[in-house]
C-alpha positions in Angstrom: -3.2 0.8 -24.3 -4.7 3.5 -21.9 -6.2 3.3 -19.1 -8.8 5.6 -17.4 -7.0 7.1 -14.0 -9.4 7.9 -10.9 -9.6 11.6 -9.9 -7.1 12.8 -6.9 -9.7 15.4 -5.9 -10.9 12.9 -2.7 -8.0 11.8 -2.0 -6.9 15.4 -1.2 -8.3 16.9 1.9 -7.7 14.7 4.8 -7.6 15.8 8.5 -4.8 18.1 9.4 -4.1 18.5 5.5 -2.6 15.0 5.3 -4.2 12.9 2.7 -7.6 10.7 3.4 -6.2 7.7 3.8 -9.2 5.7 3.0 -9.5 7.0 -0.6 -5.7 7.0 -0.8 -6.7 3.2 -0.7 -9.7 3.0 -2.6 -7.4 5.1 -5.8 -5.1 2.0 -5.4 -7.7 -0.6 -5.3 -9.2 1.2 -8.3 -5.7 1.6 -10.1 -5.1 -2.1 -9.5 -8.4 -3.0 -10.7 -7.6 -1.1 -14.2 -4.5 -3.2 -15.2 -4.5 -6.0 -18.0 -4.6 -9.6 -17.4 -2.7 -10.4 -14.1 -0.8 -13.3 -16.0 2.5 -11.3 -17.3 2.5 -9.7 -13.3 2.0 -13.4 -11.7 4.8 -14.4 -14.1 7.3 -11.6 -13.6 6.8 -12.1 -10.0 7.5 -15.5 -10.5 10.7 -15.3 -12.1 12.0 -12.8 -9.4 12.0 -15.7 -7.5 13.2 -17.9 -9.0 16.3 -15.9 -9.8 16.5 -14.6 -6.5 15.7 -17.8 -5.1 18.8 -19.3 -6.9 21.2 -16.4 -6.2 20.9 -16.7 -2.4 21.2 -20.0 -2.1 23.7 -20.1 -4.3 25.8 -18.1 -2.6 24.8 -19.0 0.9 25.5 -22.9 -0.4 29.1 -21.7 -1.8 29.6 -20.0 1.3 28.1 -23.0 3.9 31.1 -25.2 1.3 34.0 -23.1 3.0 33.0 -23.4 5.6 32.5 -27.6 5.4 35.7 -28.2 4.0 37.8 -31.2 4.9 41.7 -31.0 4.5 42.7 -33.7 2.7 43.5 -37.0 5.5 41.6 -34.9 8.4 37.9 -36.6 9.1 36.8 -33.1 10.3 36.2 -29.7 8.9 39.4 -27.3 9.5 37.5 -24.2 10.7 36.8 -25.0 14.1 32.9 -25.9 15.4 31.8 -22.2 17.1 33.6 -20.0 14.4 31.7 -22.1 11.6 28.6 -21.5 13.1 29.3 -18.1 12.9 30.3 -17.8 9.3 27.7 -19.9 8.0 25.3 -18.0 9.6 26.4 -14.4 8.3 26.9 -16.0 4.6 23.1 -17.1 4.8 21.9 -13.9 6.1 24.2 -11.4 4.2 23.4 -13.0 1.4 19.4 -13.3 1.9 19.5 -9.5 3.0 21.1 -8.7 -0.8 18.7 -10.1 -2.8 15.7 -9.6 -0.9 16.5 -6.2 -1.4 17.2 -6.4 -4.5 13.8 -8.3 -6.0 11.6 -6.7 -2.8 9.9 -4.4 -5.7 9.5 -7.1 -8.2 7.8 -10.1 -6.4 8.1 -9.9 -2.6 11.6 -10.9 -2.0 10.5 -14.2 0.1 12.7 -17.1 -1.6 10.5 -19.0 1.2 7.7 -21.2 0.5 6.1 -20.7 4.3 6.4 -16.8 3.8 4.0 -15.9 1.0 1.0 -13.1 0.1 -2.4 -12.1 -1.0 -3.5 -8.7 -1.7 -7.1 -9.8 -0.8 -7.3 -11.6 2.4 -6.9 -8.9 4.8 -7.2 -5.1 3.7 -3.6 -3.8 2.8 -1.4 -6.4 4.4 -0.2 -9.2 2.2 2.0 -12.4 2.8 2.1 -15.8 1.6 5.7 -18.1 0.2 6.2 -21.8 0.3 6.2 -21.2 4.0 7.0 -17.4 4.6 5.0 -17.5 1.2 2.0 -19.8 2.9 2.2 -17.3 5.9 1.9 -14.3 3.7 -1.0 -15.8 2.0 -2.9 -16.0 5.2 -2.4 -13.2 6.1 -3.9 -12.0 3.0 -0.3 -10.3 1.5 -0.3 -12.9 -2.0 -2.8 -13.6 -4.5 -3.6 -17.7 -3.7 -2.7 -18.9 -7.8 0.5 -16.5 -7.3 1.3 -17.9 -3.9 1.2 -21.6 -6.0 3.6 -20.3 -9.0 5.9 -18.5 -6.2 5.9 -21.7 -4.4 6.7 -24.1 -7.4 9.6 -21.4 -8.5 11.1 -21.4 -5.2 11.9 -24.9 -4.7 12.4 -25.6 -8.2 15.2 -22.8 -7.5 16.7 -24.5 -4.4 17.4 -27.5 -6.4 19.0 -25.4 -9.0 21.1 -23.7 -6.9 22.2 -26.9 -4.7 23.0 -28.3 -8.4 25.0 -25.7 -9.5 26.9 -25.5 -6.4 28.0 -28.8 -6.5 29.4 -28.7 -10.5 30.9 -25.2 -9.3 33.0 -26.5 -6.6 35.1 -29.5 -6.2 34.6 -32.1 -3.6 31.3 -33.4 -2.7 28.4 -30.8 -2.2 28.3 -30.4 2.1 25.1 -28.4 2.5 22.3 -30.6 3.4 20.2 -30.7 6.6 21.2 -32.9 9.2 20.5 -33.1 13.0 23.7 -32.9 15.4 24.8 -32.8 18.6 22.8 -35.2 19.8 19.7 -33.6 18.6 16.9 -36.0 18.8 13.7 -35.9 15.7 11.3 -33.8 18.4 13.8 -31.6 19.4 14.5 -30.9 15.7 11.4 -30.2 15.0 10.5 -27.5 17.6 14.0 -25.5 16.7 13.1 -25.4 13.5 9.6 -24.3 14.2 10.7 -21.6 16.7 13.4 -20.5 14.6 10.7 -20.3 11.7 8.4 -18.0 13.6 11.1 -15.3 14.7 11.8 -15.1 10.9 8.0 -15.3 9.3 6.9 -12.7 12.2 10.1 -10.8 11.4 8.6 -10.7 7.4 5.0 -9.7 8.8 5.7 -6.7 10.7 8.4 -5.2 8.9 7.2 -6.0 4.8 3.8 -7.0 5.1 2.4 -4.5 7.6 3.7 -1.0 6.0 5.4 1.1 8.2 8.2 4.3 7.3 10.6 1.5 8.0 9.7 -1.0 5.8 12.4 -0.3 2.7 14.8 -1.5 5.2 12.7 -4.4 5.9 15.4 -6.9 4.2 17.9 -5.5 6.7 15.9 -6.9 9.4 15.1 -10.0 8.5 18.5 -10.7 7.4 19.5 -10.1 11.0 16.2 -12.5 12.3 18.1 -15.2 9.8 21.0 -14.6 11.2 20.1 -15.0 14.6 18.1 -18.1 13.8 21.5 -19.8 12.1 23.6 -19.0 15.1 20.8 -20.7 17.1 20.1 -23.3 15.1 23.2 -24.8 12.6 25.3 -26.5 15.4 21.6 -29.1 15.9 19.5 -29.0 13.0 21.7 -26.8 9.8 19.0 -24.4 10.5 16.4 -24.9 7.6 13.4 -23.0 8.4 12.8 -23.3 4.5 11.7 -26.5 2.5 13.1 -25.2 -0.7 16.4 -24.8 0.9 16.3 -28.1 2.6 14.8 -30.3 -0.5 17.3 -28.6 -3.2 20.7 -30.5 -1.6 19.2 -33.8 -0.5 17.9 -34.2 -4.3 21.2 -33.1 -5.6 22.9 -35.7 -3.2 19.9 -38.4 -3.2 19.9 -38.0 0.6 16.8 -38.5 2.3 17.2 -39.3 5.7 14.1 -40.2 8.0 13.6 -37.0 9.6 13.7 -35.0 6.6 10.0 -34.4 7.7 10.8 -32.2 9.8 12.5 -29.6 7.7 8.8 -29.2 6.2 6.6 -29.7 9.2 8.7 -27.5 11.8 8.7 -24.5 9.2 4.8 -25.1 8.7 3.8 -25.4 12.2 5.6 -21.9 12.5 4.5 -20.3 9.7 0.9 -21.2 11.1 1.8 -19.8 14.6 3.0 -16.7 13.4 0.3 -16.2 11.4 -2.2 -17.0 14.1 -0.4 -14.6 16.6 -0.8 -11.8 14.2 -4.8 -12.5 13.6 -4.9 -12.5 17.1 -3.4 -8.8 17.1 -5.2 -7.3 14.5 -8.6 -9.2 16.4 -7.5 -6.9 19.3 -6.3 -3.7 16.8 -2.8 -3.7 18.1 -2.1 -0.1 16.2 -4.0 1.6 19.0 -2.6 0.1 21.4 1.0 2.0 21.2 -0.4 4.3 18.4 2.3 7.1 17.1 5.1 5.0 17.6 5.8 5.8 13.9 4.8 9.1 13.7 7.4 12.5 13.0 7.5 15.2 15.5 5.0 17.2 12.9 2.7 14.3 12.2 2.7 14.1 16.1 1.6 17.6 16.2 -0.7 17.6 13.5 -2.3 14.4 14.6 -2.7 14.8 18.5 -2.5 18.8 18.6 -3.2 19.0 22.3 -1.1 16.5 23.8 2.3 17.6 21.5 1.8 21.6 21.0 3.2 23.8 24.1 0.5 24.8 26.6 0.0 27.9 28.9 1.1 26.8 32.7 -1.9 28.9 33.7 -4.8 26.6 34.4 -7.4 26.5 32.0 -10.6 27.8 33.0 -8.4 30.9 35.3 -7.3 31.5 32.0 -10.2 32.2 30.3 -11.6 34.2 33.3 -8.6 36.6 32.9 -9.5 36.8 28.8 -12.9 37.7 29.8 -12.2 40.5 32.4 -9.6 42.1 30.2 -12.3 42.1 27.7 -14.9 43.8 30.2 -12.5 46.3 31.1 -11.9 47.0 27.2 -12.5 51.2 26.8 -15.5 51.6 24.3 -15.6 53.8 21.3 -18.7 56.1 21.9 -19.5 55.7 17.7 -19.5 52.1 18.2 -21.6 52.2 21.0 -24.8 53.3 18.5 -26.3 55.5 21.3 -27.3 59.2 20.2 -25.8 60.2 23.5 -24.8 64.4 22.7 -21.9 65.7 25.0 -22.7 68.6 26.9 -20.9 72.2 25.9 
């Protein structure tokens, strides 16, 4: 089937010779609008993840095993409380950084049902997952009936993966969500909503709001996981994700009271970092630090005279000397048009 491509003649011929970025994004908008049924895309990007739903946590759960082992006779795991913490958390965000980099160009990369996207809501910037997937959504990065398919997919996944990780390895299946430490239900429920909005606002501005940066978007919020898990495992197991906290307490039929918070906390954060962002774009927060992306040509091309070198002679001295070299210019008699004879 072929489809009828718009012209590239007004997209051409933008300031400085850069393209016009408004029909740059009308020729997408138009392109998008040419495709066939949106079904086979909403489904594709549904099965990117789900697979990559199920290979992160089912490495991260293989990984959080190690880590929980308990020697046969002991009562406690043998790798000591702080260096635990630590391994945990890098096996989570290593592995998170992988295949979010890997499926980013199929469906989003979110494995997250707070982070998700729709094209539509606002202009170009798109997010919406189960919770990274609800944040992208209102934030306008996911179509609403993909955000629901992505959603489904994603937990469906974490279940999956909890499932496979516990025929995979012996012993009973140690990667559930529990609160420790002393940790009461409130506490619980702010760490995992703080820890949620360092990693959804970590997804906005890197993926959702494009930037020359944003192909090493998984790299960074990797690191935001990371940091979450190292603030977080020790008192809560650091969920910030309901399809990663749902998947092992079905596996294990453990449901303990404050399971709520696993979905509320991530919610509630998902919703402030979403908010916070609104707010920014309310006050147009790219012109408030504007050319913070920008190459030392783009910088030249786009703000000429604050970037390109500049006489040290004031300006209007300047152009007094320009105008007295001109008057004292010698004149060519035949250009002078006077019939002015010279004397013999």
């Amino acid at each position: 089937m072929h489809f009828k491509r718009p012209a590239l003649s007004k997209v051409r011929g933008g300031k400085y010779g850069f393209p016009n970025t408004g029909a740059v994004m009308g020729f997408l908008h138009h392109y998008e609008n040419t495709l066939p049924d949106r079904a086979p895309n909403d489904m594709v990007a549904t099965l990117g993840e789900f697979v990559g739903t199920f290979l992160w946590l089912l490495f991260a759960f293989a990984i959080c095993q190690i880590a929980n082992i308990v020697p046969p006779g002991d009562t406690e795991p043998a790798i000591p409380t702080t260096l635990r913490v630590f391994y945990i958390g890098l096996g989570f965000s290593v592995s998170l950084t992988i295949t979010c980099w890997l499926f980013y160009r199929v469906s989003g990369g979110m494995f997250n049902p707070a982070v998700r996207y729709n094209p539509d809501a606002i202009c170009f910037f798109k997010l919406t997952r189960a919770q990274v997937t609800l944040t992208l959504y209102l934030v306008g990065a996911v179509p609403g009936l993909r955000s629901i398919y992505m959603i489904i997919a994603q937990i469906v996944a974490g279940i999956a993966a909890a499932g496979m990780a516990s025929l995979l390895f012996p012993g009973p299946l140690r990667v559930d969500l529990k609160l420790g430490g002393g940790t009461s239900i409130s506490q619980g429920l702010f760490i995992e909503m703080f820890t949620t909005i360092l990693l959804v606002f970590t997804v906005i501005m890197l993926a959702a709001v494009k930037h020359k940066a944003t192909f090493l978007a998984p790299l960074g919020i990797g690191l935001a996981l990371f940091v979450d898990h190292l603030t977080a495992v020790y008192f809560t197991g650091a969920g910030m994700n309901p399809a990663r906290a749902f998947g092992p307490a079905v596996i294990n039929h453990s449901f303990p009271g404050y399971h709520w918070i696993y979905w509320v906390g991530p919610l509630i954060g998902s919703l402030v970092a979403a908010g916070f962002y609104h707010m920014l774009e309310f006050f147009d927060w790219k012109t408030a630090n504007p050319g913070q992306d920008f190459d030392d040509l783009e910088a030249q091309a786009l703000d000429a005279h604050r970037h390109t070198p500049r006489s040290k002679v004031p300006p209007r001295e300047c152009n007094n000397q320009i105008e007295r070299e001109h008057k004292e210019e010698p004149q060519d008699p035949r250009l002078s048009g006077s019939d002015t004879q010279t004397e013999v």
